[in-house]
N, C-alpha and C positions, 0 to 999 in steps of 0.2 A: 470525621475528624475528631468530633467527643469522643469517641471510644477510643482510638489510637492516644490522646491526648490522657483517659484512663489506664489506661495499657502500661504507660509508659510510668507515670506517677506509682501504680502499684507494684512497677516491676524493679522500682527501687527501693521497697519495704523490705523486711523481713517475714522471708514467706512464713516462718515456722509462728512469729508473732502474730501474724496477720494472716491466717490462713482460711479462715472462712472469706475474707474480704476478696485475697488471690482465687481461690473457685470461685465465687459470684464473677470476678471478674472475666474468668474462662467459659462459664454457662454467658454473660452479657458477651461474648467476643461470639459465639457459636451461635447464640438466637439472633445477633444484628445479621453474620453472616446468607442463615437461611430468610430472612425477612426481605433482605436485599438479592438475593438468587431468585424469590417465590417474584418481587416485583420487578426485576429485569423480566423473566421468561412472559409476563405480561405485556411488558415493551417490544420485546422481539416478534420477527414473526418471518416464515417462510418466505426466502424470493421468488419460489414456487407461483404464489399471486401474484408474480408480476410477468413471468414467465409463462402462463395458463394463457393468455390474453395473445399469444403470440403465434398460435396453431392456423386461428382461423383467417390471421391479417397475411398470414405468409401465402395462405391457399387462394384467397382473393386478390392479394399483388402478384401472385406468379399468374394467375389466370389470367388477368387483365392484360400481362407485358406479355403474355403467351409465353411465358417458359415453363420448366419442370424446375419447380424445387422440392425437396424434402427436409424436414425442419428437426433436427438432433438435438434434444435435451440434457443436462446432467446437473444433479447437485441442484435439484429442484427445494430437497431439503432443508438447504444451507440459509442459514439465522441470521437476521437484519431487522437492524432496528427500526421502526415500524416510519420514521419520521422519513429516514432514508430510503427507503420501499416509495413511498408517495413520491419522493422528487425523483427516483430514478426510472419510472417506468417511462416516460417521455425522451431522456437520452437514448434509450436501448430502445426504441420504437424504431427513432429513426436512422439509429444504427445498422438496426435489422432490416430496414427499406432500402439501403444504401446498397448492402450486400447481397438484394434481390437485382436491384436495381443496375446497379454498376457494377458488381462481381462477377454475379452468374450470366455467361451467355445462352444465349438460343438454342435451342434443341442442336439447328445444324452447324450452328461455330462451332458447337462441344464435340458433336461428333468428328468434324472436319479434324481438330485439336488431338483427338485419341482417347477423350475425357468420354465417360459413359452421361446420354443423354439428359439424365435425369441430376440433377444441380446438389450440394448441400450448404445448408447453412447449421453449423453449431451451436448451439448455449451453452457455454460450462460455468460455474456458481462453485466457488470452496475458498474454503479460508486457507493462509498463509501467512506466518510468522506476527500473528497483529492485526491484519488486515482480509480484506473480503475482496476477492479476485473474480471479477465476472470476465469471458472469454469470448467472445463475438468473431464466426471464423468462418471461411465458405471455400470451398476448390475453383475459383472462379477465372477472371481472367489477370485480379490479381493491378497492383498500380502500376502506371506508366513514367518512370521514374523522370525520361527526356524530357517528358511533356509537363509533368508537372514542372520540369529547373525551368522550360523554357518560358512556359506560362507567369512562371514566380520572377524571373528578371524580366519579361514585362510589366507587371504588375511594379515594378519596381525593389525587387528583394535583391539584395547583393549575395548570392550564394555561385561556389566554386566550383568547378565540376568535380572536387573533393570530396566536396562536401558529404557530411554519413548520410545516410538513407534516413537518419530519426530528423536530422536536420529538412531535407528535403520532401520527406511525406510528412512532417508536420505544418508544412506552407498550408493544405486543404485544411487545415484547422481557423486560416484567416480567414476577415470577417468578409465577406464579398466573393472567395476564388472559386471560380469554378476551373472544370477543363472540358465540360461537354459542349457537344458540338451544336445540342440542339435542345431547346426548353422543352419539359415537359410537364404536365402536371404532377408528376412525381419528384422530378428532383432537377437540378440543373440552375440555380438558381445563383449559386454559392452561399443560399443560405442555409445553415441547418448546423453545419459543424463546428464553426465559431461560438453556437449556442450551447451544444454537446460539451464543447471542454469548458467554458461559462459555469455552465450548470453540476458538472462533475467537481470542478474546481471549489463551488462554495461551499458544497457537502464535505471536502477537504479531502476529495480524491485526485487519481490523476489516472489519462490515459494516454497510450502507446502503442502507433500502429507497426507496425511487421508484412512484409508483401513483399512476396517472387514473382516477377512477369509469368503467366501462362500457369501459376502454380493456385495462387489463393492470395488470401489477406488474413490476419491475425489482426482483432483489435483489442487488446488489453485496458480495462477498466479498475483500475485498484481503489478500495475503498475503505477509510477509516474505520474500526469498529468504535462506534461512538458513544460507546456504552460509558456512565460518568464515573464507575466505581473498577479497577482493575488490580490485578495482583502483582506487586513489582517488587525487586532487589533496590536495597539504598545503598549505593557504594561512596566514597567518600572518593574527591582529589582536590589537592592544590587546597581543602580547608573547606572545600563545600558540599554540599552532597547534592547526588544525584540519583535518580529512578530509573532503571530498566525494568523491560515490560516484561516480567517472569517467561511470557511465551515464548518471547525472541532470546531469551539465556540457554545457552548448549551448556555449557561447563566452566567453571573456575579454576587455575593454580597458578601454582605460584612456580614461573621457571628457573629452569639452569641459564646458567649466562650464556653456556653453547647452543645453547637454542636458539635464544632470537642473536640474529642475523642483518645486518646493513646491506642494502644492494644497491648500488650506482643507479642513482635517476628513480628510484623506486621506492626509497623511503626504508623504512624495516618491516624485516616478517619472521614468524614463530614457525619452527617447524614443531607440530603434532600430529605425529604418528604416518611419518612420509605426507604431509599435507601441509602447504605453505601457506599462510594466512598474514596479511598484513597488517601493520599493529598502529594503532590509535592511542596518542595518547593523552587523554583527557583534560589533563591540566595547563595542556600544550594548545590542544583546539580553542579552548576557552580562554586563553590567556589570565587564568588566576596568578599567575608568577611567583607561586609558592614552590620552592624548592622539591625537588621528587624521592618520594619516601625509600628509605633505606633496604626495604624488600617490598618491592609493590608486585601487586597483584592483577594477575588476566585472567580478564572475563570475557570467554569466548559467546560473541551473539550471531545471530542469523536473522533475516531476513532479504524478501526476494529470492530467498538461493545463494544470497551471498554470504559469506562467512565474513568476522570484523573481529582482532583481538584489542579490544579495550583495557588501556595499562591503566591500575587506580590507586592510590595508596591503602582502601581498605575494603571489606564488606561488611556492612555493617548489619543487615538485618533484611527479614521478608514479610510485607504485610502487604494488607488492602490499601488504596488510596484513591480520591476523592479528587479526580481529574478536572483542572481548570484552562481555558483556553487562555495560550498564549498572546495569540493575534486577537482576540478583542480586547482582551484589559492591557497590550503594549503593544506587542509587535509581533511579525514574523522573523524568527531566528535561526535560520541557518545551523543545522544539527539537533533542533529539540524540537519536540511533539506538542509541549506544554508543560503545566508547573502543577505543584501541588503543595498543599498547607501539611506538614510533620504533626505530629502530636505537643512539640513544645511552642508552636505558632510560627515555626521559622517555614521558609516557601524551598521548596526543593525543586529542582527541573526534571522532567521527565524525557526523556532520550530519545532522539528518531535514528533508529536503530540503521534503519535503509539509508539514510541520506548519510551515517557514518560510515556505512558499508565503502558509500560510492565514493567518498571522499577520497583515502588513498590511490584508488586507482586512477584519480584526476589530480 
């Protein structure tokens, strides 16, 4: 924040008066840079260590249930902050027990099924738009959708037979449900996955299961990179300014009027380059209530896969910033990640780029 807060003061001098001062200040922007790179890469560390621990537990839980499994690795590489490493190896433990457990069947269900005897379970680790994506996946027998509604309306849950599959495989996330038929010492208890998204949840991730009867299960783990120093665009709307996360920014301009486009029940969308993308617009979400600028500007981001065009009145600039959490010094906000201190002390917002995504299409 001192440096940006110098950056800023010197970049209103006269370079040519003041030009030893503007290089010290170029060699001070470049040395904080690598000092802050040399002690992140000290913070990080491979999810490989948490991932290594997971060979020998699969060969002694398939032996014990007497199945076949075999255990697929990828993106053992992939960089996580070292804090995050410790609280995640116990969700993805019993993840990975679940998938032995209740995914894979028996040598001769699989065989009876057309599935070759021997079982898989997945690990994939890689990052995405911001975020750290772990993949937890098996060819197994996959969830029972009936049986979990029907389980969940005893239990008491009011769900339709509409209702989406995220809504309905997310009831196994309550604290108590189980659907098995029989206690076991490995699982059966209904405890364990209430703790799962619990524990996902406080790290400030989130997860989402996926499952075809007779095919498998996908469980998707998304994970903040919590690193407190990030590279971001300040764009300006409605009078305030705002932070996007450099990673998640595809492209900037400024359109024709035939371009963006109204559609009945769906809000507006840009076309770019035969590709429709729905448009956001800033000072609208946020209700600043300042008048929308005379040629505003889209700034195309991604995340998740999804594409978002964000209308703004300006861009202002690209720098480092000094990421502070929203939700312990206020609140949780709906469209923002968290806040950060500018270089003249004023608090800017930093953009959750995914939850903007999602918004038009709800």
């Amino acid at each position: 924040v001192t440096q940006a807060m110098l950056a800023q003061a010197a970049a209103a001098l006269d370079p040519i008066a003041h030009a030893r001062l503007v290089n010290g200040m170029a060699d001070l922007e470049r040395n904080t840079r690598d000092l802050q790179e040399t002690v992140m890469s000290i913070r990080v560390l491979p999810i490989g260590n948490v991932f290594s621990r997971f060979p020998r537990m699969v060969r002694d839980l398939a032996a014990r249930l007497d199945k076949e499994v075999a255990l697929e690795m990828e993106g053992e590489g992939t960089e996580l902050d070292k804090g995050i490493i410790e609280k995640l190896a116990d969700p993805l433990t019993h993840l990975v027990r679940n998938a032995i457990d209740h995914g894979i069947e028996t040598r001769e269900a699989r065989v009876a099924a057309g599935k070759p005897a021997c079982g898989t379970v997945r690990l994939r680790a890689f990052n995405r738009g911001g975020s750290i994506v772990v993949l937890i996946e098996d060819d197994g027998r996959g969830l029972d959708r009936e049986r979990i509604l029907a389980k969940g309306r005893e239990r008491g849950f009011a769900l339709a037979d509409t209702a989406s599959d995220a809504e309905v495989f997310g009831l196994i996330f309550e604290a108590g449900f189980s659907t098995a038929e029989q206690v076991t010492d490995v699982s059966g208890r209904g405890v364990g996955m209430d703790v799962v998204r619990r524990n996902i949840a406080a790290l400030g991730g989130a997860v989402d299961i996926e499952s075809a009867r007779g095919t498998g299960t996908r469980i998707t783990v998304r994970l903040p990179l919590t690193l407190a120093i990030m590279d971001g665009m300040t764009v300006a709307a409605g009078g305030v300014s705002y932070i996007l996360p450099l990673a998640a920014v595809v492209e900037s301009l400024q359109p024709g009027a035939a371009q963006v486009q109204a559609v009945a029940g769906e809000g507006r969308v840009v076309q770019l380059r035969g590709e429709y993308l729905p448009v956001a617009t800033l000072a609208d979400i946020f209700s600043t209530g300042a008048p929308p600028a005379a040629e505003p500007v889209i700034v195309v981001a991604e995340a998740d896969g999804q594409k978002v065009a964000l209308v703004v009145d300006e861009l202002v600039g690209q720098q480092q910033f000094v990421v502070k959490s929203l939700e312990a010094n206020f609140r949780k906000v709906p469209g923002l990640a968290g806040a950060t201190i500018l270089g003249d002390g004023a608090v800017a917002l930093i953009l959750d780029v995914a939850a903007l995504a999602r918004r038009p299409r709800r």
